[in-house]
C-alpha positions as CSV (number, residue, x, y, z in Angstrom):
1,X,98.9,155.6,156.5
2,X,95.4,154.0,155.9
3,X,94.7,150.0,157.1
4,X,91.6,149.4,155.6
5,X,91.2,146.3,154.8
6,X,88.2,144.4,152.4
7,X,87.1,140.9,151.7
8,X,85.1,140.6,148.0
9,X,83.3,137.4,147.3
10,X,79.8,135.9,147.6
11,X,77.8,137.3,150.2
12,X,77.7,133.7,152.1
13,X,81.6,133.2,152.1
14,X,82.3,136.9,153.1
15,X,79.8,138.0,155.8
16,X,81.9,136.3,158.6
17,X,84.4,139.1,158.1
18,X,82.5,141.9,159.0
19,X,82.5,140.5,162.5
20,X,86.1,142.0,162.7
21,X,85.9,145.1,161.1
22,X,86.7,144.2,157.5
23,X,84.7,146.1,154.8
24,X,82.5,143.3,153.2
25,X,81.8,143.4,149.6
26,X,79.5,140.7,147.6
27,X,80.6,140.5,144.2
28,X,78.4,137.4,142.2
29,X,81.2,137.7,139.6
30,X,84.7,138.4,137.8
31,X,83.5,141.7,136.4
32,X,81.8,143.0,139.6
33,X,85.1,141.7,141.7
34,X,87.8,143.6,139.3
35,X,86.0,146.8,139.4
36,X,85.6,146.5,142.9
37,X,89.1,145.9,142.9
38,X,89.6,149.6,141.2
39,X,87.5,150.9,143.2
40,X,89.2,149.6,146.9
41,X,92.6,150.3,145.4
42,X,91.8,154.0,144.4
43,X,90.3,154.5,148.4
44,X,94.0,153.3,149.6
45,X,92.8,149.7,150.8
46,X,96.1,147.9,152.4
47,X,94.8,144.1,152.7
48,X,92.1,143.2,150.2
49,X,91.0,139.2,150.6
50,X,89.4,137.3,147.9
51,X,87.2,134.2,148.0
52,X,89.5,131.8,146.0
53,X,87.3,131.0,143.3
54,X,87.1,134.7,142.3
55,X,91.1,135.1,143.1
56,X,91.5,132.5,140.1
57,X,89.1,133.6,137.7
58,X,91.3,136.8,138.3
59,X,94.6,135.0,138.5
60,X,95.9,137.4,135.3
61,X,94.1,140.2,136.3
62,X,96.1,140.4,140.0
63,X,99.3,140.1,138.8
64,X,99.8,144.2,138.6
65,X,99.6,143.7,142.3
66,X,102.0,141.0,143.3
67,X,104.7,143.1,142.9
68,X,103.6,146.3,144.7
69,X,103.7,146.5,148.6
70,X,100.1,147.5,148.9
71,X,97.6,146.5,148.7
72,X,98.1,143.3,149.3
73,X,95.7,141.1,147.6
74,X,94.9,137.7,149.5
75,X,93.2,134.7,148.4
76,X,91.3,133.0,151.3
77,X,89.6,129.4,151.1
78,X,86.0,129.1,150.8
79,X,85.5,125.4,149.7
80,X,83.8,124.6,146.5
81,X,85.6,125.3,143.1
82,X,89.2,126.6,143.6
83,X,90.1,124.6,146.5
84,X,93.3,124.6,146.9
85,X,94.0,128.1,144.9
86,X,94.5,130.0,148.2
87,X,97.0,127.8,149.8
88,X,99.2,127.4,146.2
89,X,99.0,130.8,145.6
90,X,99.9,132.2,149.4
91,X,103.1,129.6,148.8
92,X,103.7,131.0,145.4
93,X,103.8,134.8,147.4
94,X,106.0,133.4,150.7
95,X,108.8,131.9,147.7
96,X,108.8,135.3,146.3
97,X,108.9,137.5,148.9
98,X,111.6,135.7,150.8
99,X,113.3,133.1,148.7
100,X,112.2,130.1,150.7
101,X,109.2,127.8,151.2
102,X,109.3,128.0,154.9
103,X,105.1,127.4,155.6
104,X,104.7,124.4,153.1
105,X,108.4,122.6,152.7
106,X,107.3,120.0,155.7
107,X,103.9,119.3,153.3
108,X,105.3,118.8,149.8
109,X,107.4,115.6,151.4
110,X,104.4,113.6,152.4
């Protein structure tokens, strides 16, 4: 079994990755981050992040892949617009996966 894993997003958000061995991939936009997407996916990639902006431009798009084991496709925070997307949507995947909200319950109180 592969375990390559990928980051996609602008070059400035992603570059810190490569410092621990994950394939880094600048993508300026939605079209050049869904075919990268393809692309990773075809090359068995297990764990692909995504800068949370282009994770919710591609909200629709990654929704073939919630329900497959691999890869996994995971937002990750990168400030600007979108804040906020990575966290709601890594809830949204915990709920699913196992039936709880066992990261976030303690939050949603306050």
């Amino acid at each position: 079994m592969s375990d390559k894993m990928a980051v996609i997003g602008d070059k400035d958000s992603v570059f810190a990755f490569k410092a621990v061995g994950v394939a880094v991939f600048g993508a300026s936009g939605e079209g050049e981050a869904k075919e990268k997407i393809k692309e990773l996916v075809k090359e068995n990639y297990k764990v692909i992040f995504l800068t949370e902006d282009l994770a919710q431009k591609l909200d629709g798009f990654l929704e073939r892949y919630r329900s497959a084991p691999y890869p996994a496709v995971i937002p990750v925070p990168c400030g600007g617009a979108g804040a906020g997307f990575a966290m709601e949507s890594l809830k949204r995947d915990m709920e699913r996966a196992i039936g709880a909200d066992i990261l976030f319950k303690d939050k949603d109180k306050k």
